[in-house]
PDB file of the backbone (N, CA, C, O) and the ligand in Angstrom, with CONECT records:
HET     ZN  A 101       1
ATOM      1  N   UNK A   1       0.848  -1.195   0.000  1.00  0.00           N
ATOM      2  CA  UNK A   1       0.000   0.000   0.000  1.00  0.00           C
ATOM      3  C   UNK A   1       0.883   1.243   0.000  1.00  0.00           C
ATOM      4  O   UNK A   1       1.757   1.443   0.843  1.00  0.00           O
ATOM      5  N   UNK A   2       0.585   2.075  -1.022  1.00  0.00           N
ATOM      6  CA  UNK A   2       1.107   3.258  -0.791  1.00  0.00           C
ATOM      7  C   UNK A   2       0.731   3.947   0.365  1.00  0.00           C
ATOM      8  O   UNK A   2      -0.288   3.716   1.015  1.00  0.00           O
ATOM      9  N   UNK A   3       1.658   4.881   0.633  1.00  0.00           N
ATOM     10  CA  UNK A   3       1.248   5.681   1.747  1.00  0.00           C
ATOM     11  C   UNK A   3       1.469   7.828   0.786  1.00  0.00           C
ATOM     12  O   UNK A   3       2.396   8.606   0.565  1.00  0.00           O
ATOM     13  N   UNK A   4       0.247   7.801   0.614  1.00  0.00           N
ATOM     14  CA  UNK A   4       0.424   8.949  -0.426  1.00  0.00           C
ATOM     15  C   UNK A   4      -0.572  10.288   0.739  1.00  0.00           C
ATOM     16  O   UNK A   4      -1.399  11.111   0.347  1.00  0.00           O
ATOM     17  N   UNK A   5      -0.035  10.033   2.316  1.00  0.00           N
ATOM     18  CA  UNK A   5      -0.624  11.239   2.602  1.00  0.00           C
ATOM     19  C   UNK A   5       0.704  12.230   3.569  1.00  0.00           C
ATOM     20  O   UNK A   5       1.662  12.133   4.336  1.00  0.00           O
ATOM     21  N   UNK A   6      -0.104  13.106   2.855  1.00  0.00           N
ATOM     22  CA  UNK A   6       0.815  14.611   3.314  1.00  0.00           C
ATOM     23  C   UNK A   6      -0.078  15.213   4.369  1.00  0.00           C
ATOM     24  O   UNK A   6      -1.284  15.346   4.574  1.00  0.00           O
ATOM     25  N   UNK A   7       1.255  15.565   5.038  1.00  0.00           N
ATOM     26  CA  UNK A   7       0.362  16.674   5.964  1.00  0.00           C
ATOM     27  C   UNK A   7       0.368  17.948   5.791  1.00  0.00           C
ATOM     28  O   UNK A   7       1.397  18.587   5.574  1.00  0.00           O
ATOM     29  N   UNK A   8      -0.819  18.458   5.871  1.00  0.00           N
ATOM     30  CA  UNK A   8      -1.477  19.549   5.368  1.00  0.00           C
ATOM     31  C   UNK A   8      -1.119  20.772   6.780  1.00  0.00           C
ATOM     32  O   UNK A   8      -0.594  20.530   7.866  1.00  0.00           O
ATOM     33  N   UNK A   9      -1.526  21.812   6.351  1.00  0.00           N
ATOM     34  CA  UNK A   9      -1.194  23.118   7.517  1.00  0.00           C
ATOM     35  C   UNK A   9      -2.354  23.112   8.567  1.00  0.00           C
ATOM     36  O   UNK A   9      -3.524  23.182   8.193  1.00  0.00           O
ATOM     37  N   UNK A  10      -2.029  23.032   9.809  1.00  0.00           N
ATOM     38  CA  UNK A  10      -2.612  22.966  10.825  1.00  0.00           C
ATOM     39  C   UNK A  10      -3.757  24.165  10.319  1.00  0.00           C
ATOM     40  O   UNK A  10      -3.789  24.701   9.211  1.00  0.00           O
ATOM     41  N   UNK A  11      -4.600  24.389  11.381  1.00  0.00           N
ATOM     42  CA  UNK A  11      -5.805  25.258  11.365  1.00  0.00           C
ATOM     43  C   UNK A  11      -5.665  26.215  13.000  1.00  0.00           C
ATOM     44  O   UNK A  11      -5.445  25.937  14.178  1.00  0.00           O
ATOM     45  N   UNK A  12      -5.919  27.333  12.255  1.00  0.00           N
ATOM     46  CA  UNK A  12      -5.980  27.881  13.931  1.00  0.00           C
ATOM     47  C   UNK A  12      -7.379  28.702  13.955  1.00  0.00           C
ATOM     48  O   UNK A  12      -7.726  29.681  13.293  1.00  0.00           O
ATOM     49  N   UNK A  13      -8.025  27.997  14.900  1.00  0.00           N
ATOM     50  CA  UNK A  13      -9.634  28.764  14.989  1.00  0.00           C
ATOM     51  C   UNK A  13      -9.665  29.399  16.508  1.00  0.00           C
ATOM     52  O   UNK A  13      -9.138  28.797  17.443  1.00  0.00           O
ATOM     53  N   UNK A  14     -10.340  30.689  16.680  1.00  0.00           N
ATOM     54  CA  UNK A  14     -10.209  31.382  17.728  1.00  0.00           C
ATOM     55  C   UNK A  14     -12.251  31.439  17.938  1.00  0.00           C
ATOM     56  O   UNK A  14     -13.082  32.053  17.268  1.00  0.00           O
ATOM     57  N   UNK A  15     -12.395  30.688  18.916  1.00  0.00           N
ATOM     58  CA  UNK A  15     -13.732  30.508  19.048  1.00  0.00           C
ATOM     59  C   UNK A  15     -13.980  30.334  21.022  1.00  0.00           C
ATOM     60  O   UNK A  15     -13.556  29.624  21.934  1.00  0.00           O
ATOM     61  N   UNK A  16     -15.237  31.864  20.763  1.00  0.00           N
ATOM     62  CA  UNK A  16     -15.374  32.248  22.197  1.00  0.00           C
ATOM     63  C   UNK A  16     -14.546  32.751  22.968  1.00  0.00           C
ATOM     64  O   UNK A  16     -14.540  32.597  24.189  1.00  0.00           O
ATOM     65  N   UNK A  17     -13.261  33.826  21.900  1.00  0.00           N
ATOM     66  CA  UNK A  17     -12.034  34.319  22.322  1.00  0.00           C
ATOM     67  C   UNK A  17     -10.457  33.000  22.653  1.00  0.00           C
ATOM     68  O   UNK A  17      -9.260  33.237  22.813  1.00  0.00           O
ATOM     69  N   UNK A  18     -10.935  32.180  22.642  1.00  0.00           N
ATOM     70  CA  UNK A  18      -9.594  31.088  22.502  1.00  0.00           C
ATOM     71  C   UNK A  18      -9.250  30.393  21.394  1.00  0.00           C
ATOM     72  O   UNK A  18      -9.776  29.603  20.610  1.00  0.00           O
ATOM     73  N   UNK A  19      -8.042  31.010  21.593  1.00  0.00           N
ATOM     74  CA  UNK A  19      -7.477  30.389  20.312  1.00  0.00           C
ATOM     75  C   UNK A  19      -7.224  28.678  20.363  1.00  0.00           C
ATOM     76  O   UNK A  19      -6.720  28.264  21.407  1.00  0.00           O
ATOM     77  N   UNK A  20      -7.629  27.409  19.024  1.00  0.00           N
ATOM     78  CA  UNK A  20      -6.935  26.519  19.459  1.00  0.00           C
ATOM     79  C   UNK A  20      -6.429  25.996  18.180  1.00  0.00           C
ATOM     80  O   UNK A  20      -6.856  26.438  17.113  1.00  0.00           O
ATOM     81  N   UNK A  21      -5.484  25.018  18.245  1.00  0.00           N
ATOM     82  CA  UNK A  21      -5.304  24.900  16.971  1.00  0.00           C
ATOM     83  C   UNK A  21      -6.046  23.172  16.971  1.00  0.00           C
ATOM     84  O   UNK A  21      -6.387  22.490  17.938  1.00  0.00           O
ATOM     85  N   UNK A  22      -6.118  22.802  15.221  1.00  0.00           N
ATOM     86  CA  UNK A  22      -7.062  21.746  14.924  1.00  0.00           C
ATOM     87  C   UNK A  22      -6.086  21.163  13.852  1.00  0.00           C
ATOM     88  O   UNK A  22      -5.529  22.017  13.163  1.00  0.00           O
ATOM     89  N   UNK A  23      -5.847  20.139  13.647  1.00  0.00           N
ATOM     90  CA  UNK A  23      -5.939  18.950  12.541  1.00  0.00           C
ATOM     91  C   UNK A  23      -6.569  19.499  11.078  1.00  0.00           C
ATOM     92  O   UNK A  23      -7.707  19.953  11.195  1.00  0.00           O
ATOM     93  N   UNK A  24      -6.043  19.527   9.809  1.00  0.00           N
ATOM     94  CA  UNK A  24      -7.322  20.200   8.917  1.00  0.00           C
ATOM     95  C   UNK A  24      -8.247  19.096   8.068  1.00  0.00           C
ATOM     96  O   UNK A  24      -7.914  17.942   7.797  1.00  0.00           O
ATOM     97  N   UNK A  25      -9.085  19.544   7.838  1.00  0.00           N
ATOM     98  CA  UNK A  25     -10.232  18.525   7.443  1.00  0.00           C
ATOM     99  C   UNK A  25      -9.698  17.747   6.460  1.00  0.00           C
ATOM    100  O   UNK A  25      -8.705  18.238   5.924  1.00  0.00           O
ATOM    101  N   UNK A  26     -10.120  16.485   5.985  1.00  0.00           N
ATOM    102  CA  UNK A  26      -9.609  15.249   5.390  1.00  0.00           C
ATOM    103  C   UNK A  26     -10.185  16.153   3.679  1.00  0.00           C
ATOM    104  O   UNK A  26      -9.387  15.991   2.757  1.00  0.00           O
ATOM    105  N   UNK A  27     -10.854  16.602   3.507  1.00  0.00           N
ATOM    106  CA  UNK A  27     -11.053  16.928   1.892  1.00  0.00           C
ATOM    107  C   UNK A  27     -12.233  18.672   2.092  1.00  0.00           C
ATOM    108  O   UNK A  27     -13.093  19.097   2.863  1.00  0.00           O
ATOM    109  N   UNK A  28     -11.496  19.130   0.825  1.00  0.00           N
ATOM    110  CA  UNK A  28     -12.170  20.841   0.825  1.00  0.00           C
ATOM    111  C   UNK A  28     -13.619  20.318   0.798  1.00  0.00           C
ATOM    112  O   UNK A  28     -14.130  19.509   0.025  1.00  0.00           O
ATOM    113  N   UNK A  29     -14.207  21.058   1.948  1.00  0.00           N
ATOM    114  CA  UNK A  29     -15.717  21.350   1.839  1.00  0.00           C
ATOM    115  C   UNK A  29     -16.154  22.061   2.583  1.00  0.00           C
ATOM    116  O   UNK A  29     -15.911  23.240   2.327  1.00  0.00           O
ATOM    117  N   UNK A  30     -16.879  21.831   3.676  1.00  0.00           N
ATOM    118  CA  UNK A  30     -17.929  22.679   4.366  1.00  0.00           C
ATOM    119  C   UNK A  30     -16.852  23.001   5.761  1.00  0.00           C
ATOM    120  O   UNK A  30     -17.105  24.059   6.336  1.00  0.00           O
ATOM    121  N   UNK A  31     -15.542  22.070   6.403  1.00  0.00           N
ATOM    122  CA  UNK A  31     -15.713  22.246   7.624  1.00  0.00           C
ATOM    123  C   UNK A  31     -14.542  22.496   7.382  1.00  0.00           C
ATOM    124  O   UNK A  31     -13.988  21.867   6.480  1.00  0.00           O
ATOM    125  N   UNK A  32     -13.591  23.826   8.374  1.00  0.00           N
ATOM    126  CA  UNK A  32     -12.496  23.759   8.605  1.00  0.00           C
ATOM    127  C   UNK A  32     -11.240  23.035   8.965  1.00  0.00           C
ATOM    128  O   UNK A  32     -10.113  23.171   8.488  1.00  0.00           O
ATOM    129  N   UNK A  33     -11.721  22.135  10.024  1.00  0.00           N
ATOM    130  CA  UNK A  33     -11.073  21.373  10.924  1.00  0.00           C
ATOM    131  C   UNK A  33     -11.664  20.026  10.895  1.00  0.00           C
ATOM    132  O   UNK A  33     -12.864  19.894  10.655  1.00  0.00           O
ATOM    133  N   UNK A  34     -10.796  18.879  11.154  1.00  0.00           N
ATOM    134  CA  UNK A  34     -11.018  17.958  11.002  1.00  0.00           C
ATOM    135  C   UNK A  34     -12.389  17.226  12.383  1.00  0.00           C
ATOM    136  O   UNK A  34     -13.239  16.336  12.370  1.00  0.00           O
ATOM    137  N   UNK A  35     -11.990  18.040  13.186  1.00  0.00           N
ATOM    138  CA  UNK A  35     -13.662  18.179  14.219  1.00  0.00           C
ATOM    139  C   UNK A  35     -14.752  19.146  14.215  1.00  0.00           C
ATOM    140  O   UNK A  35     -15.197  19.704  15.218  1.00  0.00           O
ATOM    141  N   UNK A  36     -15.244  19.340  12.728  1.00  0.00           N
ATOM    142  CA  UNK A  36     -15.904  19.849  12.083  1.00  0.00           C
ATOM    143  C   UNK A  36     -16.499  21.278  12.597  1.00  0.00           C
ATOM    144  O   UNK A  36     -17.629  21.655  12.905  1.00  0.00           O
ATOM    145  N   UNK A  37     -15.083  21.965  12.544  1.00  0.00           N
ATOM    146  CA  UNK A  37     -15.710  23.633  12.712  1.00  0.00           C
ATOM    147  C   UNK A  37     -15.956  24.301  11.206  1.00  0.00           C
ATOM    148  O   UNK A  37     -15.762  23.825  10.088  1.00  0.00           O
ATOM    149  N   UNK A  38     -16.362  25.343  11.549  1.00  0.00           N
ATOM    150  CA  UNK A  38     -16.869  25.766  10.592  1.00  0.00           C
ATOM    151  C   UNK A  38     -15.679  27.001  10.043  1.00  0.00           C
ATOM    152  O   UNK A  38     -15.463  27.426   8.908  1.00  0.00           O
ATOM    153  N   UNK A  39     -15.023  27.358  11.414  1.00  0.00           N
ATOM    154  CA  UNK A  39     -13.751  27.944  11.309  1.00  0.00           C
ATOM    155  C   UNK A  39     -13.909  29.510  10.919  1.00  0.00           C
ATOM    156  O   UNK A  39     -13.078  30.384  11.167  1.00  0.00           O
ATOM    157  N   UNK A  40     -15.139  29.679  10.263  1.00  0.00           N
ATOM    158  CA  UNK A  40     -15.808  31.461  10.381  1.00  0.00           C
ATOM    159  C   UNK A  40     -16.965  31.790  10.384  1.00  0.00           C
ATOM    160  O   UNK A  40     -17.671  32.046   9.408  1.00  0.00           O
ATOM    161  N   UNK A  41     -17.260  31.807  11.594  1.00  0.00           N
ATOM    162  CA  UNK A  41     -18.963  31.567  11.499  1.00  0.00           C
ATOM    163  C   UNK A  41     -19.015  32.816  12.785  1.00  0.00           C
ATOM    164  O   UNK A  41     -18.853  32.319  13.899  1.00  0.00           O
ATOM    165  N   UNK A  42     -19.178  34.070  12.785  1.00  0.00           N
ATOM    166  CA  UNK A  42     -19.203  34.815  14.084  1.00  0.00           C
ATOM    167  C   UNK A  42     -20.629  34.418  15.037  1.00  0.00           C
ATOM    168  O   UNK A  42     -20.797  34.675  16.229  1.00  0.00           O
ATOM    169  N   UNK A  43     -21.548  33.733  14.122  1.00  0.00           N
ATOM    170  CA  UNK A  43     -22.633  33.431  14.772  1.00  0.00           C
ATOM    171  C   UNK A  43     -22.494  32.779  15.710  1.00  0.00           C
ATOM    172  O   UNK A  43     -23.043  32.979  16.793  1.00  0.00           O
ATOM    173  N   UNK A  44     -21.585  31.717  15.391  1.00  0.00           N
ATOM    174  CA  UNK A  44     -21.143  30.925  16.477  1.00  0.00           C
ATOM    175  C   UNK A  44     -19.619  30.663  17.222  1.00  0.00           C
ATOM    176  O   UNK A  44     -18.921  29.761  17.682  1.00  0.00           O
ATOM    177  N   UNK A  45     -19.641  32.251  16.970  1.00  0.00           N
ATOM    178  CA  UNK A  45     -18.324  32.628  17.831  1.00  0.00           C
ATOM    179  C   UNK A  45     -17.208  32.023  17.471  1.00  0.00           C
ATOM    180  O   UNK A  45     -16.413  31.681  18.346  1.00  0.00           O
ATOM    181  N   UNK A  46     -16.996  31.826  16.376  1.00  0.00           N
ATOM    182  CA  UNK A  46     -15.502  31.347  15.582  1.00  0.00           C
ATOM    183  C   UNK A  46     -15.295  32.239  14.724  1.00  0.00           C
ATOM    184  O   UNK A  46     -16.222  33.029  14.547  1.00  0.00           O
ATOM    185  N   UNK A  47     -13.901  32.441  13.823  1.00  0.00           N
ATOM    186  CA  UNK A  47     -13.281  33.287  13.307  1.00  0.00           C
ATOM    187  C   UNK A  47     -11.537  33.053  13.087  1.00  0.00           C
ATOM    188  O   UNK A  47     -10.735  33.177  14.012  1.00  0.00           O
ATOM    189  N   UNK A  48     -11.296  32.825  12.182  1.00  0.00           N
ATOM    190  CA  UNK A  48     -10.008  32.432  11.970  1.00  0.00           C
ATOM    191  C   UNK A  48      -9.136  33.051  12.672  1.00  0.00           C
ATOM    192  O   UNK A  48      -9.338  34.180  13.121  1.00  0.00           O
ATOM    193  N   UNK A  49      -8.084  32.402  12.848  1.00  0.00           N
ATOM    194  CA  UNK A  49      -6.956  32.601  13.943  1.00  0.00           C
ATOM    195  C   UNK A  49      -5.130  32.470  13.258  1.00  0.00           C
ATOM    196  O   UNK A  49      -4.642  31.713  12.418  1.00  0.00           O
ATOM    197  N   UNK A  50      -4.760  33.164  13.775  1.00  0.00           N
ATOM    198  CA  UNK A  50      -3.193  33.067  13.065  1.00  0.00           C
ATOM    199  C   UNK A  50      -2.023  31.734  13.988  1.00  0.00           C
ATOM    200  O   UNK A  50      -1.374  31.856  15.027  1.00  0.00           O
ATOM    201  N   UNK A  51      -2.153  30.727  13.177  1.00  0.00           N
ATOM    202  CA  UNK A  51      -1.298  29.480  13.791  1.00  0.00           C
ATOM    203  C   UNK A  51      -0.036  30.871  14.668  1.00  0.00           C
ATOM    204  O   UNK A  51       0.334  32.035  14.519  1.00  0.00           O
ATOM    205  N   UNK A  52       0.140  29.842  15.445  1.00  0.00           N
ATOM    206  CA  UNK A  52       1.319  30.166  16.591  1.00  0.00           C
ATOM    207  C   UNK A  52       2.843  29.566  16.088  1.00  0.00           C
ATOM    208  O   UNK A  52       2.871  28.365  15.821  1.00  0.00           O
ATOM    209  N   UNK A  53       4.117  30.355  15.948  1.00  0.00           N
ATOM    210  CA  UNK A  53       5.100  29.731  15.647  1.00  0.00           C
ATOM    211  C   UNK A  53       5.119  28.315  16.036  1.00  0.00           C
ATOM    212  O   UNK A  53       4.627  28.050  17.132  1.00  0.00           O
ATOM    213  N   UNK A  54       5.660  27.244  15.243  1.00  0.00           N
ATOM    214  CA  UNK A  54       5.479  26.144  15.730  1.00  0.00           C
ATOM    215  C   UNK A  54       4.127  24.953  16.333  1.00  0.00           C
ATOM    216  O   UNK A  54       3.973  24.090  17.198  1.00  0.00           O
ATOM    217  N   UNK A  55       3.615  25.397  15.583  1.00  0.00           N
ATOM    218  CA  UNK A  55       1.886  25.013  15.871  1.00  0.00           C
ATOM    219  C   UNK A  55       1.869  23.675  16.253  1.00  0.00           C
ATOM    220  O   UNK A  55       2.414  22.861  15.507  1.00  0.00           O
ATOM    221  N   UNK A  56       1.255  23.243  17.446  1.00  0.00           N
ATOM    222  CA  UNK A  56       0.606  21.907  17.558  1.00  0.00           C
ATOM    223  C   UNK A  56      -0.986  21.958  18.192  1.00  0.00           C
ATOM    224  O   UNK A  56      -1.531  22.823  18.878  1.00  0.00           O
ATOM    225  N   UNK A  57      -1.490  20.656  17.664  1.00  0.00           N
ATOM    226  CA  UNK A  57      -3.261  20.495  18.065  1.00  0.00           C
ATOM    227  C   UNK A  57      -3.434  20.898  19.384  1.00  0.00           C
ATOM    228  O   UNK A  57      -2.871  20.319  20.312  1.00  0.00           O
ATOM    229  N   UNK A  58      -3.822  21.399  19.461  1.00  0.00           N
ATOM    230  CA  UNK A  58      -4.779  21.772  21.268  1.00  0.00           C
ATOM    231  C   UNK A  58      -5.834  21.333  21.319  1.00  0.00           C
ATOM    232  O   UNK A  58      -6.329  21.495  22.434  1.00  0.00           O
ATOM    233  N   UNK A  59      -6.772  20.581  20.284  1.00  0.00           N
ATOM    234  CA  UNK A  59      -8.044  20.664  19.794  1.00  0.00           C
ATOM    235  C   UNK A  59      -8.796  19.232  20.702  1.00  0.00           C
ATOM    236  O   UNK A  59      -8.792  18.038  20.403  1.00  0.00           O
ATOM    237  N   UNK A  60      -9.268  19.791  21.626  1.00  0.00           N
ATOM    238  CA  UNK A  60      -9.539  18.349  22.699  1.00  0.00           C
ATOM    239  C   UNK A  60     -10.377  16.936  21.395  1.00  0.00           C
ATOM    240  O   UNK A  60     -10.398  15.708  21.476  1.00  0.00           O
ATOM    241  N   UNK A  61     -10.973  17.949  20.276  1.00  0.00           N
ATOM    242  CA  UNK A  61     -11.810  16.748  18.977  1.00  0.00           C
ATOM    243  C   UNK A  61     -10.615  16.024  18.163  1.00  0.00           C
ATOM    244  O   UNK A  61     -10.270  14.868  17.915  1.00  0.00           O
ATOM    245  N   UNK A  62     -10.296  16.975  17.959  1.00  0.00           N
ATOM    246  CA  UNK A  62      -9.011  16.577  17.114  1.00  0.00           C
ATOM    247  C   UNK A  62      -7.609  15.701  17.256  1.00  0.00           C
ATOM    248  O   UNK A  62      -6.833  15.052  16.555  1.00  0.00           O
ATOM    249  N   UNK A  63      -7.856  16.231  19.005  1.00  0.00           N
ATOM    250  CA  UNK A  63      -7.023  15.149  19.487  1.00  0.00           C
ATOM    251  C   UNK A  63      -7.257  13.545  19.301  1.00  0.00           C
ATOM    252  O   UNK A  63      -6.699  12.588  18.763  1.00  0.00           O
ATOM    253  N   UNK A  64      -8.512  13.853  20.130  1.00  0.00           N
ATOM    254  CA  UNK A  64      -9.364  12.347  20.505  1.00  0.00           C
ATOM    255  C   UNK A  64      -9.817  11.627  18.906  1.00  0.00           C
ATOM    256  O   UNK A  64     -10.205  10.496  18.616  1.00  0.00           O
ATOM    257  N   UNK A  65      -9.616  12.605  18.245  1.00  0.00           N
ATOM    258  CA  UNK A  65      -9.793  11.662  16.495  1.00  0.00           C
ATOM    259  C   UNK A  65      -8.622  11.189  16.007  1.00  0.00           C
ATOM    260  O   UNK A  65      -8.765  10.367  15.102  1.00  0.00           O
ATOM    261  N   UNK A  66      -7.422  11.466  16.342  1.00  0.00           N
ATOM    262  CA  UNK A  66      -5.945  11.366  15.863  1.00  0.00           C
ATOM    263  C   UNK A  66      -5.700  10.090  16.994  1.00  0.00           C
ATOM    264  O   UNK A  66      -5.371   9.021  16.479  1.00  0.00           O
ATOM    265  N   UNK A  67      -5.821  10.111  18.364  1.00  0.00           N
ATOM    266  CA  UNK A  67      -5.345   8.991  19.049  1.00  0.00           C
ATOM    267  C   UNK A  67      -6.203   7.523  18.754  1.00  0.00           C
ATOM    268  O   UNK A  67      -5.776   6.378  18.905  1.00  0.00           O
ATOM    269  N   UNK A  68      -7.959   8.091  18.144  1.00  0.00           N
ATOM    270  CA  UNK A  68      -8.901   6.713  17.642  1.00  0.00           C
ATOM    271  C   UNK A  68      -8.301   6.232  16.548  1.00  0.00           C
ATOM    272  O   UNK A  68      -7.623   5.207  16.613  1.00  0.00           O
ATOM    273  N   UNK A  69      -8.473   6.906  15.416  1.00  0.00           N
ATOM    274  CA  UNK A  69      -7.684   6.287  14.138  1.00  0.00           C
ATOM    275  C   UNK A  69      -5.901   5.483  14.489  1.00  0.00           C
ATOM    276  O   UNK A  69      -5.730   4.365  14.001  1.00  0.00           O
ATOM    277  N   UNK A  70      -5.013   5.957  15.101  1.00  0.00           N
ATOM    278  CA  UNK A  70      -3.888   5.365  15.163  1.00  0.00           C
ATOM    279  C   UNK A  70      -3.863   4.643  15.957  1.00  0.00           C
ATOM    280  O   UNK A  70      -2.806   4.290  16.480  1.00  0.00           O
ATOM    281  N   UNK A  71      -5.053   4.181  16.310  1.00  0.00           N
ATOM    282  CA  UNK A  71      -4.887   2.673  17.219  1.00  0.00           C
ATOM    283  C   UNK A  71      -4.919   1.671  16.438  1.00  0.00           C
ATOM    284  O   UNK A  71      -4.542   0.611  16.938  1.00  0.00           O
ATOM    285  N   UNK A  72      -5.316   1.654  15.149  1.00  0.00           N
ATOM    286  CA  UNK A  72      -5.713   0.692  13.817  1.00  0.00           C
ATOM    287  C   UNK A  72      -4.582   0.659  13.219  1.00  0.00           C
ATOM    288  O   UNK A  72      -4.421   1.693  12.570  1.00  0.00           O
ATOM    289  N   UNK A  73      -3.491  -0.251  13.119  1.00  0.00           N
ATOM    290  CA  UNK A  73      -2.671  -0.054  12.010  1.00  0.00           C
ATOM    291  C   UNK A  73      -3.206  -0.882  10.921  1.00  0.00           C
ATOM    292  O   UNK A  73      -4.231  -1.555  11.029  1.00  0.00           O
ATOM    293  N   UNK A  74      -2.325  -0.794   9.649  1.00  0.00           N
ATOM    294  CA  UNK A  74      -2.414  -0.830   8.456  1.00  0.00           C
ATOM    295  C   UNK A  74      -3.793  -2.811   8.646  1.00  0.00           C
ATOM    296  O   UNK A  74      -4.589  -3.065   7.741  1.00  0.00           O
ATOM    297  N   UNK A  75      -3.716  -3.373   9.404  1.00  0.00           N
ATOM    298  CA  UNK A  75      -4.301  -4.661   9.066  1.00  0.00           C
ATOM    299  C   UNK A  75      -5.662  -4.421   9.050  1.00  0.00           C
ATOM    300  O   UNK A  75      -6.520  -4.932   8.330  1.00  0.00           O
ATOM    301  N   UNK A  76      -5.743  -3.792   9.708  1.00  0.00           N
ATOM    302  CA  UNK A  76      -7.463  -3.087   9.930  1.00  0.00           C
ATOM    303  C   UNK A  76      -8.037  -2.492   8.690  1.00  0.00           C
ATOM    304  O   UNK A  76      -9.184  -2.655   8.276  1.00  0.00           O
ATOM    305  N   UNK A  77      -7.210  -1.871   8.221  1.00  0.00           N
ATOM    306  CA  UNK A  77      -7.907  -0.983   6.757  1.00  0.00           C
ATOM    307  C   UNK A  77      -7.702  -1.492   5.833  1.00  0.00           C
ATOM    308  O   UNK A  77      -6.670  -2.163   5.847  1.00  0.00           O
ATOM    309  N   UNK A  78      -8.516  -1.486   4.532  1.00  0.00           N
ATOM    310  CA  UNK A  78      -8.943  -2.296   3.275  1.00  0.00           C
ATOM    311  C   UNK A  78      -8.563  -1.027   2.277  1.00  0.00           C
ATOM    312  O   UNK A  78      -9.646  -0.442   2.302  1.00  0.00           O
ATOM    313  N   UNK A  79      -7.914  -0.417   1.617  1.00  0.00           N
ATOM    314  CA  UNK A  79      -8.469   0.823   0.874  1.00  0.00           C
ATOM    315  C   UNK A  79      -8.623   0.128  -0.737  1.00  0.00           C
ATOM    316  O   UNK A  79      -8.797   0.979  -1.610  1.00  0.00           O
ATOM    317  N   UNK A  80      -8.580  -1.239  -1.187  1.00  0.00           N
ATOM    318  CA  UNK A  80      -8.044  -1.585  -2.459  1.00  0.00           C
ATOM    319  C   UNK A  80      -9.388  -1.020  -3.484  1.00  0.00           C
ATOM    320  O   UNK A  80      -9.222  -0.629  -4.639  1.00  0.00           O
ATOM    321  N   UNK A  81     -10.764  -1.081  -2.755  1.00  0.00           N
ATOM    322  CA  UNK A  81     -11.907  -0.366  -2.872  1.00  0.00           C
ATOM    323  C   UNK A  81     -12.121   1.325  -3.141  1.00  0.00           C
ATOM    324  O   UNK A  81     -12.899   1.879  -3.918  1.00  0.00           O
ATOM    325  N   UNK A  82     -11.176   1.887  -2.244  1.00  0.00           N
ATOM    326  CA  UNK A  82     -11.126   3.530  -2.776  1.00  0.00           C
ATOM    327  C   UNK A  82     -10.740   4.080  -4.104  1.00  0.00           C
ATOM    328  O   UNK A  82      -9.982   3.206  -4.525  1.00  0.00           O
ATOM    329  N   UNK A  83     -10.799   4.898  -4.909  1.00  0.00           N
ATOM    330  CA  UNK A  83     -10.124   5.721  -5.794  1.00  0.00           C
ATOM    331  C   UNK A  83      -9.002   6.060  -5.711  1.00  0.00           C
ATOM    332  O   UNK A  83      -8.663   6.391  -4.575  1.00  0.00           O
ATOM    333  N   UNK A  84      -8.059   6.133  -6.681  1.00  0.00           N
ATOM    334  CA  UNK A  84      -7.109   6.515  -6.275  1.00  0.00           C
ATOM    335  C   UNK A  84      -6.755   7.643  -5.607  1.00  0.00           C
ATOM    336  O   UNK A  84      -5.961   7.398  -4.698  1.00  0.00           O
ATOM    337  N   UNK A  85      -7.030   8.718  -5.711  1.00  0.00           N
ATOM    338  CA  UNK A  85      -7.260  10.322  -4.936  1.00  0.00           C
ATOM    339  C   UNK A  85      -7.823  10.096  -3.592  1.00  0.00           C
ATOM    340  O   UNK A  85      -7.559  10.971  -2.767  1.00  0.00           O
ATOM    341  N   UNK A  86      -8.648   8.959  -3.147  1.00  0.00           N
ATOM    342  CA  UNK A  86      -8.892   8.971  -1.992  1.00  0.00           C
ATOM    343  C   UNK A  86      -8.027   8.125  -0.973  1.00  0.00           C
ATOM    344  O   UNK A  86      -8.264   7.767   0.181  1.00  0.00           O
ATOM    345  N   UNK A  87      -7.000   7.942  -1.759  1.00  0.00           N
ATOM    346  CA  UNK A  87      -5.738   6.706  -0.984  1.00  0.00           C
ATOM    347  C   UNK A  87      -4.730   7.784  -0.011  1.00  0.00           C
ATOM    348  O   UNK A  87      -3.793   7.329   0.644  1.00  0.00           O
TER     349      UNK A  87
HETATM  350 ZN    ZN A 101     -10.390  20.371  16.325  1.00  0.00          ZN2+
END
């Protein structure tokens, strides 16, 4: 299996005045962060944020989604079924 993923630029969302940083979402669409903010929504008190030199996740979702998935190594996942773009 190839391993054809890059890591992408952290996210920094400042929501309810705190800044945190997030994981970025698995493919462009609706959500900023990979724990589905919306990342500018003042309605709901988010608004983009400027990553911090040296950025790491603070993101209590983002965390807890990064430590679920890497409990699975490679025997667990099937991708021979995906597209190639989604590998
Ligand atoms: Zn997050």
């Amino acid at each position: 299996m190839r391993n054809n993923t890059r890591a992408r630029s952290l996210v920094a969302v400042e929501f309810d005045g705190l800044v945190e940083v997030h994981l970025p979402p698995i493919s462009a669409g609706a959500y900023a962060t990979l724990c589905g903010m919306d990342g500018d929504d003042e309605w709901n008190g988010q608004k983009p944020a400027v990553l911090p030199h040296n950025p790491k996740v603070t993101c209590a979702h983002c965390i807890g989604i990064w430590r679920a998935a890497r409990a699975y190594g490679p025997k667990y996942i099937d991708t021979q079924h995906l597209e190639k773009d989604h590998e």
